[in-house]
PAZAPA-4460 file (N, C-alpha, C; in steps of 0.05 Angstrom, whole numbers, plus 32768, in hexadecimal, padded with zeros to 4 digits):
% residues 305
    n_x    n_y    n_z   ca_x   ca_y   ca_z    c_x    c_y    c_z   seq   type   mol
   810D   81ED   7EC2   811A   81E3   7EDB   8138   81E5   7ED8     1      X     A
   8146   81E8   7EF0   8164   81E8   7EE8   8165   81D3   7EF9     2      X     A
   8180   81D2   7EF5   8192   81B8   7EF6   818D   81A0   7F11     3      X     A
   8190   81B6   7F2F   8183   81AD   7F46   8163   81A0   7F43     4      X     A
   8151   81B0   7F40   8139   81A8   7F3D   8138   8190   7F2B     5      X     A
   8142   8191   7F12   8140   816C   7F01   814E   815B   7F14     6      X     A
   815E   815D   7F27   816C   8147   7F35   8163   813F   7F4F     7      X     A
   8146   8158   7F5F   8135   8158   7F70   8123   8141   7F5A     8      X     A
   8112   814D   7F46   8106   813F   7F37   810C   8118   7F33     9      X     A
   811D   8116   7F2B   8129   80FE   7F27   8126   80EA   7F40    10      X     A
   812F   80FA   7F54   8135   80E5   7F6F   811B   80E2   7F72    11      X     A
   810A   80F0   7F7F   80F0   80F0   7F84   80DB   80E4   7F6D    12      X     A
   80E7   80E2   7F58   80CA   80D8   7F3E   80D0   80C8   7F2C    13      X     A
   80F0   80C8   7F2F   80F2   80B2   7F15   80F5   80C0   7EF2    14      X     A
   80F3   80D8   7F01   80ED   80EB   7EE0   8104   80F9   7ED3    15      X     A
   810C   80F8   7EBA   8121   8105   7EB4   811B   8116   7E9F    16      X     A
   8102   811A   7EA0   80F3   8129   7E8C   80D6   8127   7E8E    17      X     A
   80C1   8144   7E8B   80AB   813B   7E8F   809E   8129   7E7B    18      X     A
   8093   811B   7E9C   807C   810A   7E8C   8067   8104   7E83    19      X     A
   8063   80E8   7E78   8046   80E8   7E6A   8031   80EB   7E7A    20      X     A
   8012   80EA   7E71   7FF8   80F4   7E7B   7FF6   8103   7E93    21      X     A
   7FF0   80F7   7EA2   7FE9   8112   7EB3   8002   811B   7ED4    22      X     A
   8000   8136   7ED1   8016   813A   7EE5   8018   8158   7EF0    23      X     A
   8023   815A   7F03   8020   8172   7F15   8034   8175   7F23    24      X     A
   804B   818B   7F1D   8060   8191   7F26   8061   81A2   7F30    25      X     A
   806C   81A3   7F57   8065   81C0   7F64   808A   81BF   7F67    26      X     A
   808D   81D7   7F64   80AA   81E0   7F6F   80AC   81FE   7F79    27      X     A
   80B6   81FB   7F95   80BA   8216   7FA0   809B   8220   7FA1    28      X     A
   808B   8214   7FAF   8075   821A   7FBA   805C   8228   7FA2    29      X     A
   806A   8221   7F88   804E   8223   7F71   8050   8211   7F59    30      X     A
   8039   8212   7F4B   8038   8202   7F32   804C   8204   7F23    31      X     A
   8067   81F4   7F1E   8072   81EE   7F08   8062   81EB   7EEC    32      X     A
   805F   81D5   7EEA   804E   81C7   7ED3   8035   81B9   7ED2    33      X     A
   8025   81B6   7EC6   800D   81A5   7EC7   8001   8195   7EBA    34      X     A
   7FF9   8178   7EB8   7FE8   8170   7E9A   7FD8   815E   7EA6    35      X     A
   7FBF   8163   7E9F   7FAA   814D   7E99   7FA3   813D   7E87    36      X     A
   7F95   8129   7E8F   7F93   8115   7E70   7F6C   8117   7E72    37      X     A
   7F62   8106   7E60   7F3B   8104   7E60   7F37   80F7   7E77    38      X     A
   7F4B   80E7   7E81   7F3D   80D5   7EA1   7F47   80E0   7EBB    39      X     A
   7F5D   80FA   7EB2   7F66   8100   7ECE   7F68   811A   7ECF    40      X     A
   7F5D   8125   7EE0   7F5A   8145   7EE4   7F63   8150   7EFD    41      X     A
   7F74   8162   7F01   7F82   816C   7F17   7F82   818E   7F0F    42      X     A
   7F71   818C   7F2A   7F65   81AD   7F2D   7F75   81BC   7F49    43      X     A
   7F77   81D1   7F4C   7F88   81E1   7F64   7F6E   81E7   7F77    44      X     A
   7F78   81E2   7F8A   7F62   81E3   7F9E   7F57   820D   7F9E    45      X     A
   7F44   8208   7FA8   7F3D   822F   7FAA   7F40   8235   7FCF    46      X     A
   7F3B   8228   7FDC   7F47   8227   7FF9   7F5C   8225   8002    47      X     A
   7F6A   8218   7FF5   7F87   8216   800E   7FA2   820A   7FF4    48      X     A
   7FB7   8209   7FF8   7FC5   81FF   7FED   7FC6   81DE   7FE1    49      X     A
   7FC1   81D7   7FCB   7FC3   81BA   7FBE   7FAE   81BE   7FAB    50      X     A
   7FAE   81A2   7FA7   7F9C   8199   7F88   7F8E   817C   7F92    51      X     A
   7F7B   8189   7F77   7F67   8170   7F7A   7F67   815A   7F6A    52      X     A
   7F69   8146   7F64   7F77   812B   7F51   7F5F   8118   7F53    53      X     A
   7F57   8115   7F34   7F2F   8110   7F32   7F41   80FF   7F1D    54      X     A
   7F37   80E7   7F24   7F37   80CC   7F12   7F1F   80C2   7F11    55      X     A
   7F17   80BF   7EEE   7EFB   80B9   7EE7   7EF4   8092   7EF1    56      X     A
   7EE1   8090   7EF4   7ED8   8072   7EF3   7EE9   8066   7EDC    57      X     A
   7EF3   804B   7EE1   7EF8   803A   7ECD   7F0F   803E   7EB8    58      X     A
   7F1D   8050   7EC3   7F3B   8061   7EC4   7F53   8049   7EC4    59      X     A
   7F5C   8041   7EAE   7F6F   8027   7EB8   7F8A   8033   7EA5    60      X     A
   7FA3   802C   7EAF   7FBE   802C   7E9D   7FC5   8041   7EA0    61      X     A
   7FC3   805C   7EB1   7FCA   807C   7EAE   7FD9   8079   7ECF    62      X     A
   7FE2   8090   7ECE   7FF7   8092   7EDC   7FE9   80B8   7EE0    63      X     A
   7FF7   80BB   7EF8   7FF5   80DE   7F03   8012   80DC   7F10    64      X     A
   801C   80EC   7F0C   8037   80FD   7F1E   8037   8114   7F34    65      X     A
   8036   8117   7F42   8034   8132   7F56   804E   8135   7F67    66      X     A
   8062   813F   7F5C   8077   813F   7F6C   807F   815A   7F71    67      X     A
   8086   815C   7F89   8095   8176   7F97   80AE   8176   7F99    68      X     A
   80B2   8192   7F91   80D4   8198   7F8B   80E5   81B2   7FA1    69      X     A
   80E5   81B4   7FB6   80F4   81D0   7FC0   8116   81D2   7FC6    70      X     A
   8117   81E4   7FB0   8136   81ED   7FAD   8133   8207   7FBD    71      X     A
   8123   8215   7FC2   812C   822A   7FD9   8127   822A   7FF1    72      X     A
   813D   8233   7FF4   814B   822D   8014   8138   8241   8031    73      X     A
   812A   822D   8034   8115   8244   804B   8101   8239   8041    74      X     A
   80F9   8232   8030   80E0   822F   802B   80CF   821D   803F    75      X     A
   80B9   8221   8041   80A6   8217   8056   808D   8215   804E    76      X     A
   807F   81FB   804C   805F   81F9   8036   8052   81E1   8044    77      X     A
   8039   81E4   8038   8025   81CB   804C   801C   81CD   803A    78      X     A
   800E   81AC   801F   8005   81B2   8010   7FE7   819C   801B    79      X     A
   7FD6   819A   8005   7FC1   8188   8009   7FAD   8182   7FEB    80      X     A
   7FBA   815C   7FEE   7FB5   815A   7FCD   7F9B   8141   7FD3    81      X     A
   7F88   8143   7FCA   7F72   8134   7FCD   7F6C   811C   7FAD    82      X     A
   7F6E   8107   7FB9   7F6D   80FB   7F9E   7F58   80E5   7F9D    83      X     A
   7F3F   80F1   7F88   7F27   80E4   7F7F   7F26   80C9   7F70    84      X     A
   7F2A   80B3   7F76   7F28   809C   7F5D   7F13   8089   7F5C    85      X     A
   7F0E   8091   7F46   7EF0   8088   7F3D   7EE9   806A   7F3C    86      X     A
   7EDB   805A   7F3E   7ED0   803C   7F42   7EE2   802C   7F27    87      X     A
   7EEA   8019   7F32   7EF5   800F   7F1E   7F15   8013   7F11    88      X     A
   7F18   8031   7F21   7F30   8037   7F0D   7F4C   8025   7F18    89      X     A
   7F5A   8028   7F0D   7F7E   8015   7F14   7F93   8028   7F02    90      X     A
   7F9A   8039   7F17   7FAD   804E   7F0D   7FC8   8043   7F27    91      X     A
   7FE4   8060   7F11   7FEF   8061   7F2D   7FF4   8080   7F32    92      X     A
   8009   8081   7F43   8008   8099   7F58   8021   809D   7F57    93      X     A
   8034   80B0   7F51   804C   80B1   7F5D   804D   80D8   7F6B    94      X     A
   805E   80CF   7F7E   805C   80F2   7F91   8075   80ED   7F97    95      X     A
   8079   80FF   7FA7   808D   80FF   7FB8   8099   811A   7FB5    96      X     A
   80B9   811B   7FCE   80BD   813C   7FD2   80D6   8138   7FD5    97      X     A
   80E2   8151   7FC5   8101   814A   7FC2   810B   8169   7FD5    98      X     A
   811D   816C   7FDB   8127   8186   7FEB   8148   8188   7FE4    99      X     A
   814D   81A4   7FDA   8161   81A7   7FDA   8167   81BF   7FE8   100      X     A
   817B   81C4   7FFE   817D   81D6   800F   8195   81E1   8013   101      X     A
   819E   81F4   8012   81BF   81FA   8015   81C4   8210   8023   102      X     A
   81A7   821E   8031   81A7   822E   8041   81A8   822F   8067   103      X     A
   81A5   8243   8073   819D   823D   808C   818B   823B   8094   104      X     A
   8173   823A   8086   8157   8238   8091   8154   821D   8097   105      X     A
   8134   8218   809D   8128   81FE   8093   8114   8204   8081   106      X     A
   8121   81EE   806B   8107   81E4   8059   80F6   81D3   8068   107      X     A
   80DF   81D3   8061   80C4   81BE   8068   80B0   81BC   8055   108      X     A
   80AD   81AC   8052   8097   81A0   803E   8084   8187   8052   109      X     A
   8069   818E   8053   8056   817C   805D   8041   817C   804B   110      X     A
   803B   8164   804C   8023   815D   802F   800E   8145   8035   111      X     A
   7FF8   814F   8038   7FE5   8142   8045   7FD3   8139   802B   112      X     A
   7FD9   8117   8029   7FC7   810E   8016   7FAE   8104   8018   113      X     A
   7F99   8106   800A   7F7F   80F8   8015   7F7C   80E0   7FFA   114      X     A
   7F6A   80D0   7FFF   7F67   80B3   7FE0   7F52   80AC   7FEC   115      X     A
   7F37   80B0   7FD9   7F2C   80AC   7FDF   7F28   809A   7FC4   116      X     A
   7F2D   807F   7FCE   7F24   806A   7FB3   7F06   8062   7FAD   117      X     A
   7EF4   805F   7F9F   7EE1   8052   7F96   7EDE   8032   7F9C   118      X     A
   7EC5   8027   7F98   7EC7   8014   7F8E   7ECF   7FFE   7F82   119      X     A
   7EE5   7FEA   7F8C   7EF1   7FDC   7F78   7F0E   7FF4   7F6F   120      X     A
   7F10   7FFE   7F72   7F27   801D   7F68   7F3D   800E   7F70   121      X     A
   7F56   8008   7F63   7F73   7FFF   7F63   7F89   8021   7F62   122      X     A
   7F97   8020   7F7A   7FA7   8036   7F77   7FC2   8026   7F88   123      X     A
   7FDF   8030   7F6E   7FFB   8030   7F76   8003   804C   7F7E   124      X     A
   800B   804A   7F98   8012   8062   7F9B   8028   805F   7FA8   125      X     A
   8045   8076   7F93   8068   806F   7F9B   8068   8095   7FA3   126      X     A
   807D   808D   7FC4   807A   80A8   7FC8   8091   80A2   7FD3   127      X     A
   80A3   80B5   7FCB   80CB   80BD   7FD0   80C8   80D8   7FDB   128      X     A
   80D8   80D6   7FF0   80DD   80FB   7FFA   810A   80EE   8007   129      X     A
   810E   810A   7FF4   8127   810A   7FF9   8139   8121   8000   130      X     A
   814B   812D   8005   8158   8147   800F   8172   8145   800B   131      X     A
   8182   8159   8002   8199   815A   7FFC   81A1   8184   8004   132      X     A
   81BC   817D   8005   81BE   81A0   800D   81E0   819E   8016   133      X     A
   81EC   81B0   8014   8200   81B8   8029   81FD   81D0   803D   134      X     A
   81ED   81D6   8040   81EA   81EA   804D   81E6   81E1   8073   135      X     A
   81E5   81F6   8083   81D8   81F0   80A0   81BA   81F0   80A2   136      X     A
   81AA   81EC   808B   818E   81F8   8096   8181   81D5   8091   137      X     A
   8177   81CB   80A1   815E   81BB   80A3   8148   81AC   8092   138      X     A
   814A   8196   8083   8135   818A   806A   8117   8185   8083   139      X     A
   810F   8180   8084   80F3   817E   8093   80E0   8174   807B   140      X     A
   80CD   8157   807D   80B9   8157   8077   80A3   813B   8087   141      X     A
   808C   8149   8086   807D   8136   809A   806B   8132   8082   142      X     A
   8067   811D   806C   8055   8113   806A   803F   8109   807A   143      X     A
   801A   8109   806C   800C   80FB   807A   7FFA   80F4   8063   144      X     A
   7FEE   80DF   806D   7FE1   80CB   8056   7FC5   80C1   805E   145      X     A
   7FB0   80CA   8058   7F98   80C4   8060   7F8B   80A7   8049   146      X     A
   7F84   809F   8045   7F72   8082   8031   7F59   807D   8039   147      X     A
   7F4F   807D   8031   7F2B   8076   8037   7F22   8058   801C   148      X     A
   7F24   804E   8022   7F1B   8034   8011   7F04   8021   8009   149      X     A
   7EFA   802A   7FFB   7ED4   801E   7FF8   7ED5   8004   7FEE   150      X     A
   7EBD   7FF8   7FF1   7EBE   7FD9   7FEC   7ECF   7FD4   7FD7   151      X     A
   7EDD   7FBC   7FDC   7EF1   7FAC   7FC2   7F08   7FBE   7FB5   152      X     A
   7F0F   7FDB   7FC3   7F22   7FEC   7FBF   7F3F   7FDF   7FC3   153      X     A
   7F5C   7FE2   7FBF   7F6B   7FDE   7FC4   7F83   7FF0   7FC3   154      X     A
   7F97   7FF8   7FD0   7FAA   800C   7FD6   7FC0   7FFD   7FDD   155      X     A
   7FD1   8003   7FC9   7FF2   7FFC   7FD3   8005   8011   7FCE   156      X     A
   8013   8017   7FE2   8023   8032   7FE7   803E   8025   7FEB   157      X     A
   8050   8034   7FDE   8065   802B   7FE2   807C   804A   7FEA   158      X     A
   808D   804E   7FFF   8091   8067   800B   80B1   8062   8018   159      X     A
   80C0   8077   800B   80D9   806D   800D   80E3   8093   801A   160      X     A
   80FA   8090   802E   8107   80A3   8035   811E   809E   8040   161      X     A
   8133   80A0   8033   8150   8090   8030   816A   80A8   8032   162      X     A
   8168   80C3   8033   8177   80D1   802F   816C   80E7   8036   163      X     A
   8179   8103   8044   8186   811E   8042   8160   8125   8051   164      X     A
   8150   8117   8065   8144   8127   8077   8146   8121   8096   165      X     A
   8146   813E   809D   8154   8142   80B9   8138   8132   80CD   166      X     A
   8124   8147   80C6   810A   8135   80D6   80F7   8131   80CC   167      X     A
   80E8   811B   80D5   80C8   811C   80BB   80B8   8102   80D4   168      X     A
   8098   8113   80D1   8088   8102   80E2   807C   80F3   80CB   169      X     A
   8074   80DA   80C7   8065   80C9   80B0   804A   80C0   80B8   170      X     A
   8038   80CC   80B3   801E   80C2   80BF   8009   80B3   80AA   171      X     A
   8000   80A5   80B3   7FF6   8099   8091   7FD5   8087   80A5   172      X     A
   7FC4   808E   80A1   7FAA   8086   80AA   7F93   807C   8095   173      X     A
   7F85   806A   809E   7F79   8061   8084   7F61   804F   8095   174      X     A
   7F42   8044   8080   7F32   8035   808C   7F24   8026   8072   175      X     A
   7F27   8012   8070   7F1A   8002   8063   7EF8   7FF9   806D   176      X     A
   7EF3   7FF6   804D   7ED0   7FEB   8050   7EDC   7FCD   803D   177      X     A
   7EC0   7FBF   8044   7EC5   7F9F   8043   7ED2   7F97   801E   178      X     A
   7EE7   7F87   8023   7EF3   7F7D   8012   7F0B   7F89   8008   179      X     A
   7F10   7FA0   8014   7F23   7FB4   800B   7F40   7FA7   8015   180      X     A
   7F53   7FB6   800A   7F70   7FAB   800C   7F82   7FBE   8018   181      X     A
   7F99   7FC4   8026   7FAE   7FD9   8027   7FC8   7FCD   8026   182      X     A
   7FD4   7FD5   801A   7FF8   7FCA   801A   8009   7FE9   8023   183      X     A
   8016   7FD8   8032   8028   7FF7   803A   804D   7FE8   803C   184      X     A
   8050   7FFD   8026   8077   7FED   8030   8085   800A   8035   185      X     A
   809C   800A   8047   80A0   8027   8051   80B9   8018   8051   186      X     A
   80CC   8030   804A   80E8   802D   804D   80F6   804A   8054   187      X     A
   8107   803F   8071   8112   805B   8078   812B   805C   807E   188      X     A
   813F   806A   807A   815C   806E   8083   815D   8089   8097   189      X     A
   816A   8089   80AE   8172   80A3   80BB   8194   809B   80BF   190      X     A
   819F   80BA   80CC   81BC   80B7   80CA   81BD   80D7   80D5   191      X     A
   81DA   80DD   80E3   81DE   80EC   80F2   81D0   80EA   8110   192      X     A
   81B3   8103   8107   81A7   810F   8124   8191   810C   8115   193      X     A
   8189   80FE   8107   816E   8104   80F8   8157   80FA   8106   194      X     A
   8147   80FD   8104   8128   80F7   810C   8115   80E9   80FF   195      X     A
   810A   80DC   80FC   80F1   80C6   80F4   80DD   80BC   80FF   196      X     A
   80C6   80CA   80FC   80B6   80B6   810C   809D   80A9   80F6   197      X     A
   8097   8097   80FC   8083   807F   80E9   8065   8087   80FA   198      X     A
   804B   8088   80EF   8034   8085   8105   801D   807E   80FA   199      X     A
   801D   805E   80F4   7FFC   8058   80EA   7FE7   8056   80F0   200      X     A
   7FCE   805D   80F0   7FB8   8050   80FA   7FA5   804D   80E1   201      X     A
   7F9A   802D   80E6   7F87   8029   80CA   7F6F   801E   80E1   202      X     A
   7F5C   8020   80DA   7F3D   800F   80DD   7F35   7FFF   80C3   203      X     A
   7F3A   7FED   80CC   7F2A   7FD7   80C0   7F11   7FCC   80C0   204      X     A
   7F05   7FD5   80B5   7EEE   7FDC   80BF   7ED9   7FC3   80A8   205      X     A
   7EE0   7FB7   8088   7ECD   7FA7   8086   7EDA   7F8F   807F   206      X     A
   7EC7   7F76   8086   7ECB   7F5C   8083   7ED3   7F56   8067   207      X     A
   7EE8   7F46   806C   7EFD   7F3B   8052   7F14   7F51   804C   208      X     A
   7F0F   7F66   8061   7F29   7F7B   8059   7F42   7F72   806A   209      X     A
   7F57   7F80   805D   7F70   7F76   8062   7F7F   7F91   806B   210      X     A
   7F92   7F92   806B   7FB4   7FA3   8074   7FC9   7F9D   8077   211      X     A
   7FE3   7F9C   8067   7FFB   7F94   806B   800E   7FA5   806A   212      X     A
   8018   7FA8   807F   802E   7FC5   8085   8044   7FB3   808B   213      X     A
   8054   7FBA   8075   807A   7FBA   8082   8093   7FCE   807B   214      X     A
   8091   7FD2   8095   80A4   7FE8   808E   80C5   7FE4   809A   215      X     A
   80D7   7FE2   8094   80F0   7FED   8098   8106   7FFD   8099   216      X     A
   8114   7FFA   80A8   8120   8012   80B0   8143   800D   80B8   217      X     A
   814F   8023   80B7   8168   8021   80B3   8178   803B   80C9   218      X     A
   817E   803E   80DE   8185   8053   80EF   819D   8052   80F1   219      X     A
   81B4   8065   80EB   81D1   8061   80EB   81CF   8085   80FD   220      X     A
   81E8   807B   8108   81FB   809E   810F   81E6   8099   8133   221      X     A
   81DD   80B6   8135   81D4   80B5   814F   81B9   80C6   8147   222      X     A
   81A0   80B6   8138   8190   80B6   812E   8179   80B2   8138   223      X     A
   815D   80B2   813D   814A   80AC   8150   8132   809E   813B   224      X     A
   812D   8093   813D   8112   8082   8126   80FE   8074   8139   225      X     A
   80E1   8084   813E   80CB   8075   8147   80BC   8064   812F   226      X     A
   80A9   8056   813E   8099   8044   812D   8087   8038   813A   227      X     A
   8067   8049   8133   8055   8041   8148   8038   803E   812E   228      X     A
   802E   801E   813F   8012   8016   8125   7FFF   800C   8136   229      X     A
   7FE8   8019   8129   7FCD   801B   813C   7FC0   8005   8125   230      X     A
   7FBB   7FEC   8132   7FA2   7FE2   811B   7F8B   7FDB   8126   231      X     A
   7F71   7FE0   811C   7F5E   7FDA   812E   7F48   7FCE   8113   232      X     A
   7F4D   7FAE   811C   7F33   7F9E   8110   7F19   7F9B   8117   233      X     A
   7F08   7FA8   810C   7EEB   7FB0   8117   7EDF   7F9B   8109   234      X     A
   7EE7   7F91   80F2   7ED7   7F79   80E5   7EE1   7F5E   80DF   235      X     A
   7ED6   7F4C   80DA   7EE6   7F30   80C9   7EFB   7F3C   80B6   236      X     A
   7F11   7F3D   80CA   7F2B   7F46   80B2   7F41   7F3F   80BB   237      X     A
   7F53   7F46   80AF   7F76   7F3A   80AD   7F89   7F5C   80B0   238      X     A
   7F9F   7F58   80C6   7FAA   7F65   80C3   7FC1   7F5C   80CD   239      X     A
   7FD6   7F74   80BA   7FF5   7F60   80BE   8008   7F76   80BC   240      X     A
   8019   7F81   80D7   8035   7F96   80D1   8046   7F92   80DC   241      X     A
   805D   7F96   80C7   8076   7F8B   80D1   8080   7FA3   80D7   242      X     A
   809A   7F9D   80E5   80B1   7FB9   80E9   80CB   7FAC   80F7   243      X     A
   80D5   7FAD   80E1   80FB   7FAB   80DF   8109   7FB5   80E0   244      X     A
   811B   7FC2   80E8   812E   7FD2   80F3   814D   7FC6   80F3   245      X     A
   8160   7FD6   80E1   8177   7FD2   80EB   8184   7FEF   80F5   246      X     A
   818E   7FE5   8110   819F   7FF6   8123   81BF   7FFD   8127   247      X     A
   81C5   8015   811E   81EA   8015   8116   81F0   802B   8128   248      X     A
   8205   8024   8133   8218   8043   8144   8202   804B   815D   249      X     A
   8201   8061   8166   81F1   8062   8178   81D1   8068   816F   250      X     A
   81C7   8062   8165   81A6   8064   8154   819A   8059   816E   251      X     A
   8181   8066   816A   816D   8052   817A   8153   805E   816D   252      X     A
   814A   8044   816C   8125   803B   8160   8112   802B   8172   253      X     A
   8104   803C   8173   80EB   802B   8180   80D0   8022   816C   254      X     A
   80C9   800E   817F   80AE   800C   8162   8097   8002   8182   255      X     A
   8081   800D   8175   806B   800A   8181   8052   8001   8183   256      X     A
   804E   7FE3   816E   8036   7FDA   8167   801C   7FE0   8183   257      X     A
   8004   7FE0   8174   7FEB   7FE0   8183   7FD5   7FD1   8172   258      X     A
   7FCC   7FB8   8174   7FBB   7FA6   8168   7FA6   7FA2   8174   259      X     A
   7F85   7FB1   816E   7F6F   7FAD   8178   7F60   7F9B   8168   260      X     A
   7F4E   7F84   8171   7F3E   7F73   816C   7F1F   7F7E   8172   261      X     A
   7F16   7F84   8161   7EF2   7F91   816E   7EE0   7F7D   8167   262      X     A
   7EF2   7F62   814E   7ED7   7F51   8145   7EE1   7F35   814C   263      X     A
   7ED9   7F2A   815A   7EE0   7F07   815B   7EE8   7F01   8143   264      X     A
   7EF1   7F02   811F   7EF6   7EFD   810E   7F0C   7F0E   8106   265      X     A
   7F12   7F21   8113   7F2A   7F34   810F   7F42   7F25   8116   266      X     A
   7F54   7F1B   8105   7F7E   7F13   8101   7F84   7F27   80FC   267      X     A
   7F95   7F2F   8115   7FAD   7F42   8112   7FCC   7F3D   811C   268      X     A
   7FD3   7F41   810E   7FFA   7F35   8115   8004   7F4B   811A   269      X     A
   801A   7F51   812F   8036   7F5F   8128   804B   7F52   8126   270      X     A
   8061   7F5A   8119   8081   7F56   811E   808C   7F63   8120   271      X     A
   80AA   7F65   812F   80B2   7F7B   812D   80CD   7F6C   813B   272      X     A
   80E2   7F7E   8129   80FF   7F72   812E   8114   7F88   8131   273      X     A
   8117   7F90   8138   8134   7FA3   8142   8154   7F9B   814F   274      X     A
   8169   7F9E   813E   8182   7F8D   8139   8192   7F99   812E   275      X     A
   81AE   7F8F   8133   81C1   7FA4   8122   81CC   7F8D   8113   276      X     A
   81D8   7F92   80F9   81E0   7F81   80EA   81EF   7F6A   80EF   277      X     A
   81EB   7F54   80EC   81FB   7F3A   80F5   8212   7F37   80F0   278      X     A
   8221   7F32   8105   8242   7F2E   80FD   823F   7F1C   80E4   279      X     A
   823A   7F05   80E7   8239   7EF0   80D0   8234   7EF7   80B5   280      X     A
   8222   7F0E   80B6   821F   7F17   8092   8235   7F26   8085   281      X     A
   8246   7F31   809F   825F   7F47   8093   826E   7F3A   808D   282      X     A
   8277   7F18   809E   828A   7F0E   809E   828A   7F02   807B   283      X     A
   8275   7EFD   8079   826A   7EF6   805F   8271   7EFC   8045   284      X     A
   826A   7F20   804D   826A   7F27   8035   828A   7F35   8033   285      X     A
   829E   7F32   8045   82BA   7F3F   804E   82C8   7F2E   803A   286      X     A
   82C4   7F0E   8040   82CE   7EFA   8037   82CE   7EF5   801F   287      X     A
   82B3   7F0A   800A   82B7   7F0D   7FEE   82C4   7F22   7FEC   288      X     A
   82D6   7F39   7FFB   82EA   7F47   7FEA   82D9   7F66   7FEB   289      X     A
   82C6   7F62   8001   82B5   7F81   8006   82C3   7F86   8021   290      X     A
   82CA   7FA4   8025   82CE   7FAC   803B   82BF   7FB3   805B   291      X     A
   82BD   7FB0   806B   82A9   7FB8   807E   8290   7FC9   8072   292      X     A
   829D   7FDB   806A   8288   7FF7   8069   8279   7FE6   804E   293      X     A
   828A   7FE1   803E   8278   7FD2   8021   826B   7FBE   802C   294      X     A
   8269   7FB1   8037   8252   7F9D   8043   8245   7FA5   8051   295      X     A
   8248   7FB7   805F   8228   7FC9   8072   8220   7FCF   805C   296      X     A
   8221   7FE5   8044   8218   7FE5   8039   8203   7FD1   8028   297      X     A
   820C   7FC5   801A   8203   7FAB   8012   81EE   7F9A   801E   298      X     A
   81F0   7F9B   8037   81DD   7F90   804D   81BF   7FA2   8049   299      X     A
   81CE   7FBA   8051   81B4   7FCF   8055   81A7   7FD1   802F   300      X     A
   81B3   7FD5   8020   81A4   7FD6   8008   818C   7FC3   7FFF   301      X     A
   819E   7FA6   8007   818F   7F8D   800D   8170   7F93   801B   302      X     A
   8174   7F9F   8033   8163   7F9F   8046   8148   7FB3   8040   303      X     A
   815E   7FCC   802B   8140   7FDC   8030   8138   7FDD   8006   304      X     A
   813E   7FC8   800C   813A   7FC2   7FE6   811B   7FB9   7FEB   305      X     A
***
């Protein structure tokens, strides 16, 4: 890898060198690197672009990597990574997509995940997509996130996009069977002309299952950020999503909860707050010797920490 690609690497994975057990590095639309361990097997699909990510039953303490790297400028890919985890297991997950662009094209990267957990199956899953470039050409990426959750399963995703993409749709859909769990924390920054849009829909589908979505968001410059969540409780269950928003310069965000009840035992909450930073916190933090701009900052780090 040269120099760009470890610094795509890094932002997106945390990696400053490859890592241990198992992992799968695509850059510029092919296999970089690859490793499997005895409980985790990642195969290349024979149909279409992606891989297949098979975690054995009872799989605990391992970790998988699958991160995407495009340093060339034009590039354009749709990948599709399907990930098997076997009953019992408690792994984590890290992905995500880094873009470096200095051309006039557009790069795009879209990556359609499937999780299909087991039984009882514990999965962390940290997913970063970031862009950087001097060029005139376009970062683009639309993640989407499918979860399927079998009895006593649990899923917590944590999904951050803070920097250097122009547009990206986020779709993330999922359905629980009884006792199952989902955690969702989403953190987003736009700036300039950029584009963002958020779009959940989960079914809740068995008794004692849950869902907790909160996501935040940060719109500066003259920026556009949707945010629209479909929840539909079909059984004795709990559901709960937030959406926060801070609003700077001319930005505008909309958010669009939709909360269906199908079972007399179905709790579902929204919140949702949209605001631009309080005079009172700047005055605050001015008065310790930070300047305007250093206290927006400060605020927002705060916020999407």
């Amino acid at each position: 890898m040269d120099a760009i690609q470890k610094n795509l690497l890094e932002q997106v994975a945390g990696l400053h060198e490859i890592p241990e057990g198992a992992y799968n590095i695509r850059a510029n639309g092919q296999k970089l690197k690859r490793n499997t361990t005895a409980n985790i097997d990642i195969v290349s699909k024979e149909d279409k672009d992606g891989i297949d990510i098979i975690i054995k039953p009872g799989t605990v303490n391992e970790s998988v990597h699958i991160p995407v790297i495009l340093s060339q400028s034009g590039l354009q890919e749709c990948v599709y990574n399907d990930f098997y985890i076997g009953e019992g297991a408690d792994v984590t997950i890290v992905a995500g997509c880094g873009i470096h662009n200095c051309g006039v094209d557009t790069s795009k990267h879209e990556g359609i995940h499937t999780f299909h957990l087991e039984r009882n199956a514990k999965v962390r899953y940290v997913e970063r997509h970031y862009g950087e470039g001097d060029g005139n050409g376009e970062n683009v990426m639309n993640p989407q996130t499918v979860v399927h959750l079998a009895e006593g399963a649990h899923m917590e995703m944590e999904t951050t996009q803070i920097k250097g993409i122009d547009s990206t749709v986020r779709v993330t859909k999922g359905d629980l069977a009884e006792n199952a769990s989902l955690e969702i924390r989403e953190k987003i920054m736009t700036h300039g002309r950029q584009y963002a849009k958020t779009d959940f829909n989960v079914d809740i589908n068995g008794d004692n299952s849950s869902v907790n979505l909160i996501s935040r968001s940060v719109a500066k410059g003259e920026s556009r950020q949707e945010f629209f969540s479909v929840m539909n409780g079909n059984a004795a269950c709990a559901g709960h999503s937030e959406c926060d928003a801070i609003i700077m310069d001319q930005a505008c965000v909309t958010a669009s909860p939709q909360l269906t009840a199908n079972n007399l035992d179905a709790n579902l909450i929204h919140e949702a707050a949209i605001g631009k930073i309080a005079g009172e916190q700047l005055i605050k933090l001015m008065t310790l010797g930070l300047t305007e701009k250093e206290a927006e900052e400060q605020i927002i780090n705060g916020f999407l920490k």
